[in-house]
N, CA, C and O atoms as a GROMACS GRO file, in nm:
protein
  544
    1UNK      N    1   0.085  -0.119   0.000
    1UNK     CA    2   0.000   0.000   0.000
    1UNK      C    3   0.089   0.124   0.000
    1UNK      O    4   0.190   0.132   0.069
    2UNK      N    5   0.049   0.211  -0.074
    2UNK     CA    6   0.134   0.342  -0.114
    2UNK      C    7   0.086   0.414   0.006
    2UNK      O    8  -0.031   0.398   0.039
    3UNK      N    9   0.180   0.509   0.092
    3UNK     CA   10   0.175   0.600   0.231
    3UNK      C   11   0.147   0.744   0.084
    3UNK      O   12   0.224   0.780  -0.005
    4UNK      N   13   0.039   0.778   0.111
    4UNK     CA   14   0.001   0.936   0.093
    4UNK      C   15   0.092   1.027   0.157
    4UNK      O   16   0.136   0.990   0.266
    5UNK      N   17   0.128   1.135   0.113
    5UNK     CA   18   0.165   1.263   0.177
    5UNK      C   19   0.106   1.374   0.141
    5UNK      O   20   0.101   1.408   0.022
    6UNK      N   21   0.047   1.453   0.249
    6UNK     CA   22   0.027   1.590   0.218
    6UNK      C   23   0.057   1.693   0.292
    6UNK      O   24   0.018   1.703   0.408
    7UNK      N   25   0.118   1.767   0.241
    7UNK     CA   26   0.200   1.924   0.244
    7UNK      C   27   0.092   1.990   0.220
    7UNK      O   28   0.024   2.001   0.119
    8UNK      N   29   0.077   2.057   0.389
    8UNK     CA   30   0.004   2.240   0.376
    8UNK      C   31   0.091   2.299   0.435
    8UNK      O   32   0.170   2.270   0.525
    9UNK      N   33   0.061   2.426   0.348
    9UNK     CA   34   0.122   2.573   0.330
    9UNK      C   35   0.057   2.658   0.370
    9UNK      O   36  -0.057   2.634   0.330
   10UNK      N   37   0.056   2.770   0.442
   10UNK     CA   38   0.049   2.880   0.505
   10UNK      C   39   0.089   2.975   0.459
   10UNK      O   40   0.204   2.998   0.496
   11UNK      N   41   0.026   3.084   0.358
   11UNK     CA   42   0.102   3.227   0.361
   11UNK      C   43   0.045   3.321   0.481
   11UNK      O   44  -0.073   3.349   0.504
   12UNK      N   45   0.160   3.362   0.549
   12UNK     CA   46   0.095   3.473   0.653
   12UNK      C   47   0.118   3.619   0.617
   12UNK      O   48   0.218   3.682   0.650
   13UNK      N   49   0.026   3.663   0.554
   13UNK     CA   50   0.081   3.766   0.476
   13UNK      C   51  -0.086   3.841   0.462
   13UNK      O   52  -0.187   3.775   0.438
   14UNK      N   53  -0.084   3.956   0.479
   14UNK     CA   54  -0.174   4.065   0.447
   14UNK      C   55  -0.190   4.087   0.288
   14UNK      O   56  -0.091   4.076   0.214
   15UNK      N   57  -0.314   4.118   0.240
   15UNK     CA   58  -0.328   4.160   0.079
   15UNK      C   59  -0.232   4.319   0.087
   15UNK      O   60  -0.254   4.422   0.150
   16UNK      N   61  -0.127   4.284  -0.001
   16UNK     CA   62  -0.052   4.415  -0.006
   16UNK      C   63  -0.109   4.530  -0.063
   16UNK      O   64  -0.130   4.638  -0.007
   17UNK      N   65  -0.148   4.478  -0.256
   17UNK     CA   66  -0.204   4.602  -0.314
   17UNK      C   67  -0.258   4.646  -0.232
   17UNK      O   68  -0.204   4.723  -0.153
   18UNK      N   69  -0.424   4.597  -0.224
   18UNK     CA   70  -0.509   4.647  -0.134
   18UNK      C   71  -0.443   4.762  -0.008
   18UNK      O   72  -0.477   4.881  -0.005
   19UNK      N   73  -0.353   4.703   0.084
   19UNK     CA   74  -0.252   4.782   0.166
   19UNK      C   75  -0.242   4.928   0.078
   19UNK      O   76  -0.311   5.025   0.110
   20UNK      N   77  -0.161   4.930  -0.020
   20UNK     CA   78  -0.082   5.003  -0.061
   20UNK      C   79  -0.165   5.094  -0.180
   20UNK      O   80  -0.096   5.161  -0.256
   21UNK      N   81  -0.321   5.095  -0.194
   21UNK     CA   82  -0.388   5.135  -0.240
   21UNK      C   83  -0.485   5.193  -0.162
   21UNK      O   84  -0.585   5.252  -0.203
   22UNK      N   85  -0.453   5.175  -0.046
   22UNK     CA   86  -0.564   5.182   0.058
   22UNK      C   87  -0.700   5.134   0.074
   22UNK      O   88  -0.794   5.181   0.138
   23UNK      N   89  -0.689   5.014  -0.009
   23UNK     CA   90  -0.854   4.955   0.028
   23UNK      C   91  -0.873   4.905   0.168
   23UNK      O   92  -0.983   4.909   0.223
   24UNK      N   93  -0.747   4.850   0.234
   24UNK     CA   94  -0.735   4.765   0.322
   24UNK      C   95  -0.630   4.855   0.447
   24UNK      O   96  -0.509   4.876   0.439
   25UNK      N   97  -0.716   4.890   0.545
   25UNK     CA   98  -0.618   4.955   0.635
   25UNK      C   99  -0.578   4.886   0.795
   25UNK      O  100  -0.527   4.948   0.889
   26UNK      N  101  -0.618   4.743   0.792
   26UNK     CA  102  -0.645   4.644   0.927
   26UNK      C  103  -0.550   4.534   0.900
   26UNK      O  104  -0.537   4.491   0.786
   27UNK      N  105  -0.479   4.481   1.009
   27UNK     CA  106  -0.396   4.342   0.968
   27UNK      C  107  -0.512   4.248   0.989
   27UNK      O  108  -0.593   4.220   1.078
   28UNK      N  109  -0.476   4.205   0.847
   28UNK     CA  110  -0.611   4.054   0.843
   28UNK      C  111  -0.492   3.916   0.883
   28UNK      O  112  -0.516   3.818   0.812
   29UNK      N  113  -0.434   3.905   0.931
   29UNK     CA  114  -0.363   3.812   0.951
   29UNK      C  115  -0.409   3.711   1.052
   29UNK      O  116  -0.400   3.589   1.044
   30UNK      N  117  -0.477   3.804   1.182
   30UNK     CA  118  -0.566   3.749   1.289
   30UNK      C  119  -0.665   3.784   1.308
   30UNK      O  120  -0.708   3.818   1.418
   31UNK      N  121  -0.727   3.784   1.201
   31UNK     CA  122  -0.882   3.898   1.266
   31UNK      C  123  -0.945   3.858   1.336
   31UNK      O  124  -0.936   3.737   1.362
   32UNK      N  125  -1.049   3.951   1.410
   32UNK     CA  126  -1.104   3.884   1.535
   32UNK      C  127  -1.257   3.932   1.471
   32UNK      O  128  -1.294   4.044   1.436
   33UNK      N  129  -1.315   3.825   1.470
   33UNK     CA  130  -1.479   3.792   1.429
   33UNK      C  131  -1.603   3.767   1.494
   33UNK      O  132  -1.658   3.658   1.486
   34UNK      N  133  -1.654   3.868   1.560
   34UNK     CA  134  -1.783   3.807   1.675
   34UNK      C  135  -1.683   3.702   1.764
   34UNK      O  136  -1.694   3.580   1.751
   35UNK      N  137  -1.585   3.764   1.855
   35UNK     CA  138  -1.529   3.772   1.940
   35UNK      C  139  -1.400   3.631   1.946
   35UNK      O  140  -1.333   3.585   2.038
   36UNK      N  141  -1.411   3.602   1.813
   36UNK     CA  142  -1.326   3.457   1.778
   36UNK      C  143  -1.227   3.511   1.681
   36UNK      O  144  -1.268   3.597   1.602
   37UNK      N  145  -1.083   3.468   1.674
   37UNK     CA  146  -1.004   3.518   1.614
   37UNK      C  147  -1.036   3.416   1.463
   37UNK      O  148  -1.092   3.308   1.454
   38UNK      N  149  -0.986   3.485   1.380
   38UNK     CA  150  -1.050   3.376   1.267
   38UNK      C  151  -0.908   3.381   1.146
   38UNK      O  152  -0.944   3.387   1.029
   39UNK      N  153  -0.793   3.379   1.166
   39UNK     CA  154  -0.720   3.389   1.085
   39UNK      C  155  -0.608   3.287   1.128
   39UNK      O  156  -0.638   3.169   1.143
   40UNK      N  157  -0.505   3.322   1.145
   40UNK     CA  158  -0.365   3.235   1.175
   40UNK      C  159  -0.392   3.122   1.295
   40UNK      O  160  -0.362   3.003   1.296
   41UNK      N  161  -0.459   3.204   1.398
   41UNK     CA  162  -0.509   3.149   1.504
   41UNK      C  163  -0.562   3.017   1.495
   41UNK      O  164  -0.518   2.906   1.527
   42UNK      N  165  -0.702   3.070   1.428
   42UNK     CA  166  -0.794   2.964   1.370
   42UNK      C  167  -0.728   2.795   1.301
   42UNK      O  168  -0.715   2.677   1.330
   43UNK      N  169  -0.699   2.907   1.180
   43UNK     CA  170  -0.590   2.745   1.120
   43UNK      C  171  -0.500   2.674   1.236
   43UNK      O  172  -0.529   2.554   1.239
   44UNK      N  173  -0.406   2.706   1.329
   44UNK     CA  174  -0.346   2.649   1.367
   44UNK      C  175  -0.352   2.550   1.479
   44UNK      O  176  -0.277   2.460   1.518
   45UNK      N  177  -0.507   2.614   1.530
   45UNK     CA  178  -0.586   2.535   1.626
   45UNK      C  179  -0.657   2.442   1.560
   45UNK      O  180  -0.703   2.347   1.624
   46UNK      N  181  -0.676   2.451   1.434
   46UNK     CA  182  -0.772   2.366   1.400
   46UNK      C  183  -0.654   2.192   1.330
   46UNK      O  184  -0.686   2.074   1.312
   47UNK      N  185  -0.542   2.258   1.313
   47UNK     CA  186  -0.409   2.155   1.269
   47UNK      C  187  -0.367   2.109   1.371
   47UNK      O  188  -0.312   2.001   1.348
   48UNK      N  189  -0.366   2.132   1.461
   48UNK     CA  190  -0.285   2.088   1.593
   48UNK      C  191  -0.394   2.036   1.688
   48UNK      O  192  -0.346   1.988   1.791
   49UNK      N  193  -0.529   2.033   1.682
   49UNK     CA  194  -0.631   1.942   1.710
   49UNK      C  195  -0.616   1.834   1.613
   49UNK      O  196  -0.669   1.736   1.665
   50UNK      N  197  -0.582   1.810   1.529
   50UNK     CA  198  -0.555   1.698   1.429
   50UNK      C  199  -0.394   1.634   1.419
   50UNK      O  200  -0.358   1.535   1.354
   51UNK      N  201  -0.330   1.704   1.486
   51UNK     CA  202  -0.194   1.667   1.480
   51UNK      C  203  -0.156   1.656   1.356
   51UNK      O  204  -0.119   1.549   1.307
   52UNK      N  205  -0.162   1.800   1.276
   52UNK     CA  206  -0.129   1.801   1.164
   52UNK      C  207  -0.010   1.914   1.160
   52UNK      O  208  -0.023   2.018   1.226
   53UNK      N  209   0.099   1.891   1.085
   53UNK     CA  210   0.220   1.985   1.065
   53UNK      C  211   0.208   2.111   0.938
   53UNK      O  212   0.139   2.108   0.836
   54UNK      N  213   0.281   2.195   0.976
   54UNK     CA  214   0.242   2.268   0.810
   54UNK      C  215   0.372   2.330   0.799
   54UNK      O  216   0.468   2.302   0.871
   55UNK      N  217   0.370   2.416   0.706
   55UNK     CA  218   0.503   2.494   0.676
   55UNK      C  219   0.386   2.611   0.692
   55UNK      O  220   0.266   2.605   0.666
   56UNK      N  221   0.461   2.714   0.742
   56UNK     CA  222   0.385   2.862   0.749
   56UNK      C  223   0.504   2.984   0.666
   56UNK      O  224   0.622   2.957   0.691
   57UNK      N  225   0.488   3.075   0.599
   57UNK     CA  226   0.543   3.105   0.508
   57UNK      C  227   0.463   3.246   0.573
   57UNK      O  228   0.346   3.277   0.594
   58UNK      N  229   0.630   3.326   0.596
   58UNK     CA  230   0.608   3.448   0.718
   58UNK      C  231   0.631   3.588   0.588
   58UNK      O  232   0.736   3.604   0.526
   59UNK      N  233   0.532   3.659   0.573
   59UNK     CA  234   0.617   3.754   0.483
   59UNK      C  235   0.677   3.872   0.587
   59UNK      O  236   0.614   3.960   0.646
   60UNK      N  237   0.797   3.847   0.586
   60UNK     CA  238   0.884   3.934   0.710
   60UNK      C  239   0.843   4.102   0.667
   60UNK      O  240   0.803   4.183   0.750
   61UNK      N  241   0.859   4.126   0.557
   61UNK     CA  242   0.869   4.255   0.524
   61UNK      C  243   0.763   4.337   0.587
   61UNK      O  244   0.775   4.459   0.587
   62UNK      N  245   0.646   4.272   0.647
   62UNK     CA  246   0.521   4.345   0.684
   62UNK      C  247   0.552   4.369   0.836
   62UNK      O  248   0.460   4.412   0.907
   63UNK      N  249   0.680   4.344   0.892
   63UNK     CA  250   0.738   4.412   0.993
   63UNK      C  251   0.721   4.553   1.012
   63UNK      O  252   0.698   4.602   1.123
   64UNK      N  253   0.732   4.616   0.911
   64UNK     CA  254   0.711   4.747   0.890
   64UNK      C  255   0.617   4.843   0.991
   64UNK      O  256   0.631   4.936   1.070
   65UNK      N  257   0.486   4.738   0.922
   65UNK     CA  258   0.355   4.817   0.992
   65UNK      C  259   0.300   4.757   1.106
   65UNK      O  260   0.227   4.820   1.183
   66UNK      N  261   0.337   4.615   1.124
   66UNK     CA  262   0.302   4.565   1.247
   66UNK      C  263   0.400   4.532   1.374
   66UNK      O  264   0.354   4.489   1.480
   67UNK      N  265   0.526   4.554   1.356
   67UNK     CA  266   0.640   4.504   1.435
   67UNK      C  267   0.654   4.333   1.428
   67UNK      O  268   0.593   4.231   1.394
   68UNK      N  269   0.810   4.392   1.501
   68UNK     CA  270   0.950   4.306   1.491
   68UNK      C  271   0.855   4.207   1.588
   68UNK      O  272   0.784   4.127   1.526
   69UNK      N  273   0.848   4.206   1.727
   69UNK     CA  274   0.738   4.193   1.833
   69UNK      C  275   0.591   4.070   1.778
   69UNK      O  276   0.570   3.956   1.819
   70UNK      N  277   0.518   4.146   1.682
   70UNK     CA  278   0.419   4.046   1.672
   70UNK      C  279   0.424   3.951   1.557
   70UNK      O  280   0.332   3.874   1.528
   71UNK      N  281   0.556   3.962   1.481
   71UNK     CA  282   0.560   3.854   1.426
   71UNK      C  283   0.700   3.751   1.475
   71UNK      O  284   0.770   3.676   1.406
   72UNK      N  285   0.705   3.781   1.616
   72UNK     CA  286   0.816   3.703   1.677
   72UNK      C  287   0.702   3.628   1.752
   72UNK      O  288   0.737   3.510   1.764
   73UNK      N  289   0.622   3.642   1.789
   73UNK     CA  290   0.491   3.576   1.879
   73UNK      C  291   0.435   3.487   1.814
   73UNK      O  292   0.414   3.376   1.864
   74UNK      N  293   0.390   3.526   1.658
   74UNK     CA  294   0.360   3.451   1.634
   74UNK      C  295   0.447   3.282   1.555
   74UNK      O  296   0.403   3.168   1.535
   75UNK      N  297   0.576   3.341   1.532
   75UNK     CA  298   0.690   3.218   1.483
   75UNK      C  299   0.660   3.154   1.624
   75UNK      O  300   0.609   3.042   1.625
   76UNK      N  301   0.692   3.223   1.752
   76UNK     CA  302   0.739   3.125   1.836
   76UNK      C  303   0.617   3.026   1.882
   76UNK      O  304   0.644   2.914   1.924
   77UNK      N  305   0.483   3.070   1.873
   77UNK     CA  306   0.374   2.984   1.899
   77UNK      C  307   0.365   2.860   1.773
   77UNK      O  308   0.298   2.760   1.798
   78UNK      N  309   0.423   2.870   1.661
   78UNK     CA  310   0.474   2.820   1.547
   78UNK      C  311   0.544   2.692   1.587
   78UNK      O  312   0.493   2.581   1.598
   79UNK      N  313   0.703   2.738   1.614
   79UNK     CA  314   0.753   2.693   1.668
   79UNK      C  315   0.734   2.574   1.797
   79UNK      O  316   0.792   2.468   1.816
   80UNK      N  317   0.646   2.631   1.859
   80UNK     CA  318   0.603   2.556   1.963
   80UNK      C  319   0.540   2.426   1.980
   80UNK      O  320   0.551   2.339   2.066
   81UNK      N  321   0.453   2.442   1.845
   81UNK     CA  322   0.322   2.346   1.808
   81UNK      C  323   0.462   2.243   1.679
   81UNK      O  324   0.417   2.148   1.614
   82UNK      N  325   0.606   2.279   1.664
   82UNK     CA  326   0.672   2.200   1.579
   82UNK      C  327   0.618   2.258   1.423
   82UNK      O  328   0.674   2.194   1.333
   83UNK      N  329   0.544   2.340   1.383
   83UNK     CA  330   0.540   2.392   1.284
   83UNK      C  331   0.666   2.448   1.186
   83UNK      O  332   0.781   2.462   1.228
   84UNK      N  333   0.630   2.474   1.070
   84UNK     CA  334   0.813   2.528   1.042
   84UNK      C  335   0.780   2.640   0.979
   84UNK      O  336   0.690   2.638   0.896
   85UNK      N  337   0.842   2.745   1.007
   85UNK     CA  338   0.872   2.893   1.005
   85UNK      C  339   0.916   2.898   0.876
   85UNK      O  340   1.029   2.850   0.877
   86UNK      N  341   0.887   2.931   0.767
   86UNK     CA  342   0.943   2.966   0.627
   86UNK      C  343   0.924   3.113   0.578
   86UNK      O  344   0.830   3.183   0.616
   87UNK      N  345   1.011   3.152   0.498
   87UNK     CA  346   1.023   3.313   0.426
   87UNK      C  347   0.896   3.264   0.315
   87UNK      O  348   0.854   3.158   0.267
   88UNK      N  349   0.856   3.454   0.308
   88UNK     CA  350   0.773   3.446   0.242
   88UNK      C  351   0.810   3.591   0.188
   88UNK      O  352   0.795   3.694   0.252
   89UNK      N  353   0.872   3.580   0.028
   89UNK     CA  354   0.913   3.757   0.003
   89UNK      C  355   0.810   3.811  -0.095
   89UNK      O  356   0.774   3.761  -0.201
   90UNK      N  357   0.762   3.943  -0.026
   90UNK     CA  358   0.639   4.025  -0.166
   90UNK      C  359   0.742   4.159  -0.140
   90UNK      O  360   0.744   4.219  -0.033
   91UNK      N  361   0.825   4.195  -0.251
   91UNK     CA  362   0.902   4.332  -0.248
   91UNK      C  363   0.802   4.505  -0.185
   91UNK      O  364   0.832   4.606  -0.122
   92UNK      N  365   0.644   4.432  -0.271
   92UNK     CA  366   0.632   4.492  -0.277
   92UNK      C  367   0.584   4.643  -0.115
   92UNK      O  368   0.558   4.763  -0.110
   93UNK      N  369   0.600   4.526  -0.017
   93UNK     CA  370   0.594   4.575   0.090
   93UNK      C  371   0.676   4.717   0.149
   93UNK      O  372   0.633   4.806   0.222
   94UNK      N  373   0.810   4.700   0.087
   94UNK     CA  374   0.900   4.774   0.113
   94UNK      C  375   0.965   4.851   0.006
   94UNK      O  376   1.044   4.940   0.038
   95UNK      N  377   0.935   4.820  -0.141
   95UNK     CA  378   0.995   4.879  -0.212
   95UNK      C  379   0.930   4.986  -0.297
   95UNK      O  380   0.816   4.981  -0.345
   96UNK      N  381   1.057   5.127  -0.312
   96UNK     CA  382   0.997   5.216  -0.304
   96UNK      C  383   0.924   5.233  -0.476
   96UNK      O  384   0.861   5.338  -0.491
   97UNK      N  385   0.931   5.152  -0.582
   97UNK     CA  386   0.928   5.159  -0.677
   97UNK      C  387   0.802   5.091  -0.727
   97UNK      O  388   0.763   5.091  -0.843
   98UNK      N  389   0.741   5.030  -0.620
   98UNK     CA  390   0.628   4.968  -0.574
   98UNK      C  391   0.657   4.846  -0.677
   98UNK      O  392   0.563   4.816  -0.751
   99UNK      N  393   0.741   4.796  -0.686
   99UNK     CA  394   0.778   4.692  -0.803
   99UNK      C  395   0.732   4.569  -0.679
   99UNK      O  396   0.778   4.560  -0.566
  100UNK      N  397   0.637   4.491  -0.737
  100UNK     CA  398   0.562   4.305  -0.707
  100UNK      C  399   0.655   4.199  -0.678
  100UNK      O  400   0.695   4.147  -0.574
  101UNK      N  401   0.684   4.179  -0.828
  101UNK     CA  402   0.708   4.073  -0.827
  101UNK      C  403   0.882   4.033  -0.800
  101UNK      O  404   0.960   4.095  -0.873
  102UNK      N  405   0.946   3.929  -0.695
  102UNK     CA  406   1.087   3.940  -0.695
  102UNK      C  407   1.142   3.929  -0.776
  102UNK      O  408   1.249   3.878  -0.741
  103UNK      N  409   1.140   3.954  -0.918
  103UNK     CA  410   1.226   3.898  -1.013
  103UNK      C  411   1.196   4.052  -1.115
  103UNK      O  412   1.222   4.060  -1.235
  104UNK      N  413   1.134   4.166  -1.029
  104UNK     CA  414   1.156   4.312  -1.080
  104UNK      C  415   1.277   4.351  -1.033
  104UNK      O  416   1.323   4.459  -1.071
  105UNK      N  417   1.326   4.294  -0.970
  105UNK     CA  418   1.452   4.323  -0.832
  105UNK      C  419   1.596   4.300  -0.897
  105UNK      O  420   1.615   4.180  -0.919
  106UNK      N  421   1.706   4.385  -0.935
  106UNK     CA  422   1.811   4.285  -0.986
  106UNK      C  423   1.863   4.216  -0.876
  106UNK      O  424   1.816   4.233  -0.764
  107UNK      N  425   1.969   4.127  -0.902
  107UNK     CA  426   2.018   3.984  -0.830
  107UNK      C  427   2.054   4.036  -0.724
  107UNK      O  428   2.036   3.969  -0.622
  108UNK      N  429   2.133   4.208  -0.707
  108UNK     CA  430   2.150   4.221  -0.600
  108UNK      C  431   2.034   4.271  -0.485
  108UNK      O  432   2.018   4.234  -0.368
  109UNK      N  433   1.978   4.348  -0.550
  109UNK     CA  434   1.842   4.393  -0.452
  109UNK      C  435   1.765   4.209  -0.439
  109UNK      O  436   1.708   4.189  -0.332
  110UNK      N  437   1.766   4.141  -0.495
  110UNK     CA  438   1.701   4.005  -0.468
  110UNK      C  439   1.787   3.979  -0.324
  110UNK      O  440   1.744   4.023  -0.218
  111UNK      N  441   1.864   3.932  -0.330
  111UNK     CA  442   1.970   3.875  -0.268
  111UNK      C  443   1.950   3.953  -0.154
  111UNK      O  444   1.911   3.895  -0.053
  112UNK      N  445   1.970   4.088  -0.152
  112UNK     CA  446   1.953   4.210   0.008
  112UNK      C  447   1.854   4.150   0.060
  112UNK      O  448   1.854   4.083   0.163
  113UNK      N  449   1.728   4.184  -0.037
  113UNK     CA  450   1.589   4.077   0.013
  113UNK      C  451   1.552   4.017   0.100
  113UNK      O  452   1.476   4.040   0.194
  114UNK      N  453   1.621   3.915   0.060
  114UNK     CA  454   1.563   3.756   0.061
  114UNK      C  455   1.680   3.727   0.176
  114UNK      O  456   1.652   3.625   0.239
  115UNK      N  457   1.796   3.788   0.217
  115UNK     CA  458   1.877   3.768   0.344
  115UNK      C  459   1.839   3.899   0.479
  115UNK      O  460   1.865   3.900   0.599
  116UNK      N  461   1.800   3.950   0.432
  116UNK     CA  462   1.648   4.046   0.521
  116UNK      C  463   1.599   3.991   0.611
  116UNK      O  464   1.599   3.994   0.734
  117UNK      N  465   1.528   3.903   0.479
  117UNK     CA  466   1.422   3.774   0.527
  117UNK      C  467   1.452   3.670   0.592
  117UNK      O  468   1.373   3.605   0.662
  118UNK      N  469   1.566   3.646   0.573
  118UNK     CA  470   1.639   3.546   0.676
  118UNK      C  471   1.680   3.563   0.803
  118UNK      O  472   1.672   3.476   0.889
  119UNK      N  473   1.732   3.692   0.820
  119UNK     CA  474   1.757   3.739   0.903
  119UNK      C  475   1.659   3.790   1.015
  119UNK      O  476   1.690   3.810   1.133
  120UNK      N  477   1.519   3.808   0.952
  120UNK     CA  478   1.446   3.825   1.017
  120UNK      C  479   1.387   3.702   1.132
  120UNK      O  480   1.371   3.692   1.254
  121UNK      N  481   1.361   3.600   0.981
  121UNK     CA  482   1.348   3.444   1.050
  121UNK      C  483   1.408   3.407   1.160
  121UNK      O  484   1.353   3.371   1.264
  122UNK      N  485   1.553   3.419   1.132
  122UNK     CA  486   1.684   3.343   1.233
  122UNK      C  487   1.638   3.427   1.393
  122UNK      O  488   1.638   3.368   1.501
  123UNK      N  489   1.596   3.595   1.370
  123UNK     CA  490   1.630   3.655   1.491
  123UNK      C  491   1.489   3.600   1.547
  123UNK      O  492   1.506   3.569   1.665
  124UNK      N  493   1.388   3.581   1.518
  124UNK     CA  494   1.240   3.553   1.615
  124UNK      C  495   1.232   3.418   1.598
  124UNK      O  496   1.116   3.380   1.610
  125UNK      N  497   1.325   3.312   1.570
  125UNK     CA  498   1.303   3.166   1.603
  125UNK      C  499   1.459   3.080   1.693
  125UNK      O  500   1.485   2.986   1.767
  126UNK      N  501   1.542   3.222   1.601
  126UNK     CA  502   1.692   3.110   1.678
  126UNK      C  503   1.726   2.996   1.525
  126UNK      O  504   1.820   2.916   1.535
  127UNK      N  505   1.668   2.999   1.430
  127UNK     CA  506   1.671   2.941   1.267
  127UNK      C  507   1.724   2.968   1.168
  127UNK      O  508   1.704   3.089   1.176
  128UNK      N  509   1.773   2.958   1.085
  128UNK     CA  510   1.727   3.010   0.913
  128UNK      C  511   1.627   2.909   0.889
  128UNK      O  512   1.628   2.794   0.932
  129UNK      N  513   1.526   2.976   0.802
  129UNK     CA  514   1.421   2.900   0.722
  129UNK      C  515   1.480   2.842   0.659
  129UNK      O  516   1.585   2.877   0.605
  130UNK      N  517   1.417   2.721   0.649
  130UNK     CA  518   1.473   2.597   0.514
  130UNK      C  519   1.398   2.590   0.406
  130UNK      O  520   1.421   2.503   0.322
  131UNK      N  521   1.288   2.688   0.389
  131UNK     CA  522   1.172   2.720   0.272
  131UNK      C  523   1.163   2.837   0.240
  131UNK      O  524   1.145   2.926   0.324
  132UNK      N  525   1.171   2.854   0.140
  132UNK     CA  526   1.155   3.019   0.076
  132UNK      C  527   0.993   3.029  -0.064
  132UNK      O  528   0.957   2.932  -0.132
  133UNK      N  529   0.948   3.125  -0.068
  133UNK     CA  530   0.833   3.086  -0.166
  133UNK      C  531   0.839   3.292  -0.180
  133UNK      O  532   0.815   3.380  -0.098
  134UNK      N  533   0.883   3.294  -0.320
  134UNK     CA  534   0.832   3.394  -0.386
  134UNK      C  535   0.687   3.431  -0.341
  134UNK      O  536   0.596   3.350  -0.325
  135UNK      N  537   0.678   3.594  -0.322
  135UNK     CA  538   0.479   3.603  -0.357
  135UNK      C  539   0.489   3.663  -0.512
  135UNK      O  540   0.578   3.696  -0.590
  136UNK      N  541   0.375   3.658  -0.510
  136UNK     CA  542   0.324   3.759  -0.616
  136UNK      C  543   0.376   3.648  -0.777
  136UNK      O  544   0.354   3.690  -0.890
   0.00000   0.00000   0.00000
């Protein structure tokens, strides 16, 4: 009998345009819904009642508007449950050219990036991510 595998993924990441157009001025990452959080929360309670693992895919860059702080809380509750902490890069968070997609970026602005992002990882888990996933 063949053993199935399945891989879930997690982007934790806010709709940027929207952000950066101003449709969207709230972190939807955890929203709280008739008094129940219904976002990151939600999923991870609902995987770890199942004893299920995931990769969660952090877009660091949204440090910006929410802090260093609440996305160290949430790796380490991550962390906790054995989940794995992965980069998640959208330029467009931080860059001033409002350029999307990582591959608007030359090799060196990629590279600044995407070790940003690592760096961010390593400092709120004690890690480097072993998963990286382009957005956009």
């Amino acid at each position: 009998m063949m053993k199935k595998i399945i891989s879930i993924t997690v982007d934790v990441e806010n709709p940027q345009t929207d952000f950066r157009l101003g449709r969207v001025t709230n972190n939807l990452i955890d929203p709280l819904l008739k008094n129940e959080r219904v976002g990151i929360s939600k999923i991870t309670s609902i995987m770890d009642r199942y004893k299920i693992k995931g990769t969660f895919f952090i877009t660091t860059s949204e440090k910006k508007f929410w802090g260093d702080e609440y996305f160290k809380k949430i790796c380490e509750s991550l962390k906790i449950n054995d989940h794995e902490v992965a980069l998640h890069t959208h330029p467009e968070w931080t860059d001033k050219k409002n350029r999307i997609l990582l591959n608007q970026l030359n090799k060196s602005e990629q590279e600044k990036f995407i070790n940003s992002g690592i760096s961010d990882i390593y400092n709120w888990t004690g890690e480097k991510p072993k998963s990286h996933r382009a957005g956009a």
